[in-house]
N, CA, C and O atoms as a GROMACS GRO file, in nm:
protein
  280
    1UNK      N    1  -1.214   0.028   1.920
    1UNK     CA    2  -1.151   0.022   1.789
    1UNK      C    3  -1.043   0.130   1.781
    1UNK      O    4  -1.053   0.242   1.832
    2UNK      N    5  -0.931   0.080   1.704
    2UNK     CA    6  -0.822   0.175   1.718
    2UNK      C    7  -0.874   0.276   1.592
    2UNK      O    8  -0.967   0.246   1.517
    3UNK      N    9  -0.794   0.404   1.585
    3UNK     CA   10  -0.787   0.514   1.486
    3UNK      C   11  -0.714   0.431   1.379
    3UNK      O   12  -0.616   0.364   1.411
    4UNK      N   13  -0.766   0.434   1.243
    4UNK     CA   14  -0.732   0.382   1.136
    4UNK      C   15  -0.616   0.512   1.109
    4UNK      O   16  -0.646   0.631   1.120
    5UNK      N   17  -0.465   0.455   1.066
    5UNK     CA   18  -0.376   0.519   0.941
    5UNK      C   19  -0.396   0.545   0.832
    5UNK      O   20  -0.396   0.454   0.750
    6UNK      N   21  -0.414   0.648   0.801
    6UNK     CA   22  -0.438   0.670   0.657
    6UNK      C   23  -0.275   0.697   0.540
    6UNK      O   24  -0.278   0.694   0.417
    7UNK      N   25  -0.176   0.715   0.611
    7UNK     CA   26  -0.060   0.761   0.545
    7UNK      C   27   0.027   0.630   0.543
    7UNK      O   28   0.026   0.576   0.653
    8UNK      N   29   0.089   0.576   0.464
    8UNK     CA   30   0.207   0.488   0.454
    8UNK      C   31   0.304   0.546   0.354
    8UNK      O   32   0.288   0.619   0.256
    9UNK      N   33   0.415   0.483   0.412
    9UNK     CA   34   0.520   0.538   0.321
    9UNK      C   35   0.594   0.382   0.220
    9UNK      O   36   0.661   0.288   0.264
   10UNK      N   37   0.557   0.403   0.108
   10UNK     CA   38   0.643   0.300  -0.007
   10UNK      C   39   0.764   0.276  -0.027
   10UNK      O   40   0.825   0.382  -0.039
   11UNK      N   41   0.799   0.227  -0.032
   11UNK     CA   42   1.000   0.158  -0.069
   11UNK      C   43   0.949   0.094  -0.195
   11UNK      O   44   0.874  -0.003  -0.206
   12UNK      N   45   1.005   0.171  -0.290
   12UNK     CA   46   1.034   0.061  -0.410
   12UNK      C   47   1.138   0.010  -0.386
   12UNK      O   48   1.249   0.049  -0.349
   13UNK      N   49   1.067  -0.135  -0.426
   13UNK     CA   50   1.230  -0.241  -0.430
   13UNK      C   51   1.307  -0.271  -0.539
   13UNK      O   52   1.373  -0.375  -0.540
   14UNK      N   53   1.309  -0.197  -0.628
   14UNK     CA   54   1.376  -0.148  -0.771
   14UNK      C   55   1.515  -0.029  -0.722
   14UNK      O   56   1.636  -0.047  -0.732
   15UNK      N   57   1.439   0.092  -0.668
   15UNK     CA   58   1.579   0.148  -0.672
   15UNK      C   59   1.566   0.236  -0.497
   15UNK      O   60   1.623   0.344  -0.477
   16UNK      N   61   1.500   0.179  -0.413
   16UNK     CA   62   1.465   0.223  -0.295
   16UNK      C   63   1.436   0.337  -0.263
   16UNK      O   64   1.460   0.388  -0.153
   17UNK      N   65   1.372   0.398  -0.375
   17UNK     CA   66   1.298   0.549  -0.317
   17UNK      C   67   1.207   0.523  -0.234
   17UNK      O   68   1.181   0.404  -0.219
   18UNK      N   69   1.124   0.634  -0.149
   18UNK     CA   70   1.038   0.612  -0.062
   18UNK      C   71   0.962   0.740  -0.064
   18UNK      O   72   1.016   0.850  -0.056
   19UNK      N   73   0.855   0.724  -0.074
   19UNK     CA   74   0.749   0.857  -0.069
   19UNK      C   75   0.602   0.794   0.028
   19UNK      O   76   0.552   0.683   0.008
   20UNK      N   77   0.556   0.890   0.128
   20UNK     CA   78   0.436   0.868   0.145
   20UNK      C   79   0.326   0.928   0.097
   20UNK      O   80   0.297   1.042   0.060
   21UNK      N   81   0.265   0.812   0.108
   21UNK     CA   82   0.134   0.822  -0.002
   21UNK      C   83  -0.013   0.824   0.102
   21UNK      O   84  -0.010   0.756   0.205
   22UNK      N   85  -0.125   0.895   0.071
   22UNK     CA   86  -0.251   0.817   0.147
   22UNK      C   87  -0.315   0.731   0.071
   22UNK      O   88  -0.325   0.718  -0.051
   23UNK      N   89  -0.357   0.673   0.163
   23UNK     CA   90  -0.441   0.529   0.108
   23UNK      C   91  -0.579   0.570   0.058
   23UNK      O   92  -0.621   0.686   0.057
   24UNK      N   93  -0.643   0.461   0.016
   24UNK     CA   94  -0.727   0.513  -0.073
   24UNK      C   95  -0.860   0.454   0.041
   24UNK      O   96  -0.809   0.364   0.108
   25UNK      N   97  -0.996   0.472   0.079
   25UNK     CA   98  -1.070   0.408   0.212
   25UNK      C   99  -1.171   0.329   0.139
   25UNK      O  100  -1.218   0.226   0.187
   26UNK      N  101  -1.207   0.378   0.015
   26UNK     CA  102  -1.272   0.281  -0.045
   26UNK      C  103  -1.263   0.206  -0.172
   26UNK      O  104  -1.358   0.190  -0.248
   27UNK      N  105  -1.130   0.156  -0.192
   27UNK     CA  106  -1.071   0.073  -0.277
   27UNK      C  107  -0.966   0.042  -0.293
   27UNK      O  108  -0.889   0.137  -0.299
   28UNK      N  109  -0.915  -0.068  -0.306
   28UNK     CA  110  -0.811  -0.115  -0.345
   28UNK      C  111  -0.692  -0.044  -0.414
   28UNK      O  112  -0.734  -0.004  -0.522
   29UNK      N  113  -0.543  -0.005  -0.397
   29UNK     CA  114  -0.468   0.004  -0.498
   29UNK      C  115  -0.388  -0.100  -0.512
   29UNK      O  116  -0.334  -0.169  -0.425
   30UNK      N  117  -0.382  -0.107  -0.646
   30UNK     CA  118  -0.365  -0.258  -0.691
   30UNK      C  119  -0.215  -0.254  -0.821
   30UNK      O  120  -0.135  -0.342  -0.850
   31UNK      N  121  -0.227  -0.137  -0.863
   31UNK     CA  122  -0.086  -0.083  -0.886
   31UNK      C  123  -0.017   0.052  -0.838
   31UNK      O  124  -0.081   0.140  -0.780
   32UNK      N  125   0.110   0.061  -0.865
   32UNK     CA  126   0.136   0.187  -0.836
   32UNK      C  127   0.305   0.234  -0.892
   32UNK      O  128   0.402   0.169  -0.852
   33UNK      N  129   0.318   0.340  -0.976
   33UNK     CA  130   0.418   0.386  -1.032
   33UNK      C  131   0.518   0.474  -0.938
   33UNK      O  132   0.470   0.576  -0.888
   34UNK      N  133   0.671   0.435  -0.909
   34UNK     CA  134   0.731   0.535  -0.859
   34UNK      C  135   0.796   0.622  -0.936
   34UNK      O  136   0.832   0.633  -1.053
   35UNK      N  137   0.800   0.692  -0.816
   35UNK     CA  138   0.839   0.862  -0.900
   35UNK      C  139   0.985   0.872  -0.935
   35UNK      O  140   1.027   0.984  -0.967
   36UNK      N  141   1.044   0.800  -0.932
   36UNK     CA  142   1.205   0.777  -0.949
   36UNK      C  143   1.187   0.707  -1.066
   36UNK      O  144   1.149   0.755  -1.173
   37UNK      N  145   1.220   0.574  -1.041
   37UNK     CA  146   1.230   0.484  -1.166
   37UNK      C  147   1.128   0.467  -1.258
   37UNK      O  148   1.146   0.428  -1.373
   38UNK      N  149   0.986   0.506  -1.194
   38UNK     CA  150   0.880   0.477  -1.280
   38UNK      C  151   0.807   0.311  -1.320
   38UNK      O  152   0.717   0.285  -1.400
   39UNK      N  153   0.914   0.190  -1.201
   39UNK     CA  154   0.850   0.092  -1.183
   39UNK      C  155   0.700   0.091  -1.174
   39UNK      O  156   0.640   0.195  -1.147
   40UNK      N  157   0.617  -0.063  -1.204
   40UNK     CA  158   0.485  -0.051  -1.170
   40UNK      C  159   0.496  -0.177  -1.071
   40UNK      O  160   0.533  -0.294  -1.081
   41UNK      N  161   0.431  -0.072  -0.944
   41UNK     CA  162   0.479  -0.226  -0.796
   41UNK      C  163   0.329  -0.295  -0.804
   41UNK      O  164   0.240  -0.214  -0.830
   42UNK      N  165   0.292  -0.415  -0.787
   42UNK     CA  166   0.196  -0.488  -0.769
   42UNK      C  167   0.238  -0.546  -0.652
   42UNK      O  168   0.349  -0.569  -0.604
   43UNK      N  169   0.080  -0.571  -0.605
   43UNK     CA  170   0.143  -0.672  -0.468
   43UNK      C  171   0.198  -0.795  -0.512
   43UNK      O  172   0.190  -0.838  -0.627
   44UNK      N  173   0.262  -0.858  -0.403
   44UNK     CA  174   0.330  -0.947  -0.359
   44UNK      C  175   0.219  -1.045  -0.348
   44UNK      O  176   0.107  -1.010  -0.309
   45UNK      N  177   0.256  -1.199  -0.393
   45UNK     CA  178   0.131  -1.305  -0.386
   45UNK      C  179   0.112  -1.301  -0.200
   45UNK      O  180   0.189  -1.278  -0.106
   46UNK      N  181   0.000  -1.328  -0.213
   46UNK     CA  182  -0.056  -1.315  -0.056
   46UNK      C  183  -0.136  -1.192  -0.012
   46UNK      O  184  -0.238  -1.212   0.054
   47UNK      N  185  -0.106  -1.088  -0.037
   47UNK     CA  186  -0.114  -0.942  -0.012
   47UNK      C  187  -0.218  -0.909  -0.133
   47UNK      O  188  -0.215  -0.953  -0.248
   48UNK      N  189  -0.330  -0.799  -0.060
   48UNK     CA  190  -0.409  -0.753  -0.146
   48UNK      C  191  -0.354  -0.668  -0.191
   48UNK      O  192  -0.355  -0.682  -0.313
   49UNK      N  193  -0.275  -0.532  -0.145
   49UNK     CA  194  -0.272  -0.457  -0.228
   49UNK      C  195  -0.094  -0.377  -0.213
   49UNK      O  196  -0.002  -0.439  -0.160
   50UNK      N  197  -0.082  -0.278  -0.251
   50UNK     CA  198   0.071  -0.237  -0.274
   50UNK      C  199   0.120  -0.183  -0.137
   50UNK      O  200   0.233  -0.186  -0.089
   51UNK      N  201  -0.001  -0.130  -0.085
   51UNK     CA  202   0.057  -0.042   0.014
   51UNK      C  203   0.079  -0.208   0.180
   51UNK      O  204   0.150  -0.198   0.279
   52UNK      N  205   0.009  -0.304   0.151
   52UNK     CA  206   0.017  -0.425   0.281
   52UNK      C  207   0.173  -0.480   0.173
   52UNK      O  208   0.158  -0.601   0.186
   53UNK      N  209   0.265  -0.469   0.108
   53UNK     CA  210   0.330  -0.550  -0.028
   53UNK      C  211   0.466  -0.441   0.046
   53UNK      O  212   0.571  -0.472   0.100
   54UNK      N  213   0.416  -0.336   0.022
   54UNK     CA  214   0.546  -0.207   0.020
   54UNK      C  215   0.555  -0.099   0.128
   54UNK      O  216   0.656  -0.035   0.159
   55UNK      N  217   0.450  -0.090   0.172
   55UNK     CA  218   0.376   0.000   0.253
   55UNK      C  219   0.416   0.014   0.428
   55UNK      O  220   0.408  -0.084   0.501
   56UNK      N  221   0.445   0.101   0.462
   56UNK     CA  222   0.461   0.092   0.630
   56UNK      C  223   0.393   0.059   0.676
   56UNK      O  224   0.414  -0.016   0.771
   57UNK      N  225   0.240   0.101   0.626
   57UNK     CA  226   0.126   0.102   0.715
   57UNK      C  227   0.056  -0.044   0.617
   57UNK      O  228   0.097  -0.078   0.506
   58UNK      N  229  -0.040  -0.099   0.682
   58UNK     CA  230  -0.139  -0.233   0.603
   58UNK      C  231  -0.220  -0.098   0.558
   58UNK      O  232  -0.235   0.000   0.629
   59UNK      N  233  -0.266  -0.115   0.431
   59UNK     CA  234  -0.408  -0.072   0.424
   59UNK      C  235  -0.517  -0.078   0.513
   59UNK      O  236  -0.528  -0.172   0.592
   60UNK      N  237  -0.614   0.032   0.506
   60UNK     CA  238  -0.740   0.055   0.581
   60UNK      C  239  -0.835  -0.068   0.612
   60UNK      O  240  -0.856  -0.088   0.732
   61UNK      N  241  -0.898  -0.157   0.516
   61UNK     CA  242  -0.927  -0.273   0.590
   61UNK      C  243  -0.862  -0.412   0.673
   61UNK      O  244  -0.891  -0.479   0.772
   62UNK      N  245  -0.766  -0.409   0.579
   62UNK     CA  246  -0.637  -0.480   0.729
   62UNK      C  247  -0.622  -0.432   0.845
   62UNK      O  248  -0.573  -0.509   0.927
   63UNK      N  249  -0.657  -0.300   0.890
   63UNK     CA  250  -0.610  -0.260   1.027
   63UNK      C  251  -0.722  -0.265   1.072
   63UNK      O  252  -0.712  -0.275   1.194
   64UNK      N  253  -0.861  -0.265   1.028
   64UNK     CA  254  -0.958  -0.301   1.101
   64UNK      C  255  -1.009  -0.456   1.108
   64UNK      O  256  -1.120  -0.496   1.141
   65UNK      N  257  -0.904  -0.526   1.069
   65UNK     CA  258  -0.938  -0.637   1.086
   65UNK      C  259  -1.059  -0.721   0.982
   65UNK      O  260  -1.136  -0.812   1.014
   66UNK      N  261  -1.044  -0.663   0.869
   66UNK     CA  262  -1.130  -0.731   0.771
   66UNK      C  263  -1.031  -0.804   0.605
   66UNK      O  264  -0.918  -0.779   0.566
   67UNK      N  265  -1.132  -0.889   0.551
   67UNK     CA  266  -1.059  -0.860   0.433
   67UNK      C  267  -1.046  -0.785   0.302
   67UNK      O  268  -1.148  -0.787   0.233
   68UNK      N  269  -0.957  -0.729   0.262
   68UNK     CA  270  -0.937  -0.625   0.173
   68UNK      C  271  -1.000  -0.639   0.002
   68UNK      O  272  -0.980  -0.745  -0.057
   69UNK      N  273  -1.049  -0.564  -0.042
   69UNK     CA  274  -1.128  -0.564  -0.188
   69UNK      C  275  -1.248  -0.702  -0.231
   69UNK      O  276  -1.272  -0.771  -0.330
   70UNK      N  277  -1.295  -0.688  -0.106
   70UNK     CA  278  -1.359  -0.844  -0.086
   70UNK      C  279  -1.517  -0.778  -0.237
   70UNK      O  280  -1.606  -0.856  -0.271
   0.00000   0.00000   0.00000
């Protein structure tokens, strides 16, 4: 099993700031406010959560190969 990422970095697609954030290991984030514009990013239909939506990295149960906020 590979070493899980804990750090991704966000792009809002409002005004393209980018900050990295850590993920959260036992739950879902399901919104999230940037520090620029103060958008609220939700995922994208398909995608559990902001950081697999916006995120460099998939969230912690995507990279181990499960499904997320089950």
């Amino acid at each position: 099993m590979s070493e899980i990422i804990l750090e991704s970095e966000i792009t809002c697609p409002e005004c393209d700031f980018k900050k990295i954030e850590t993920m959260p290991t036992n739950a879902c984030q399901y919104f999230y406010e940037c520090s620029r514009c103060y958008t609220i990013l939700k995922p994208l239909s398909g995608d559990c959560c902001v950081f697999c939506s916006f995120g460099t990295v998939k969230c912690p149960p995507i990279q181990q190969g499960n499904s997320c906020c089950d």
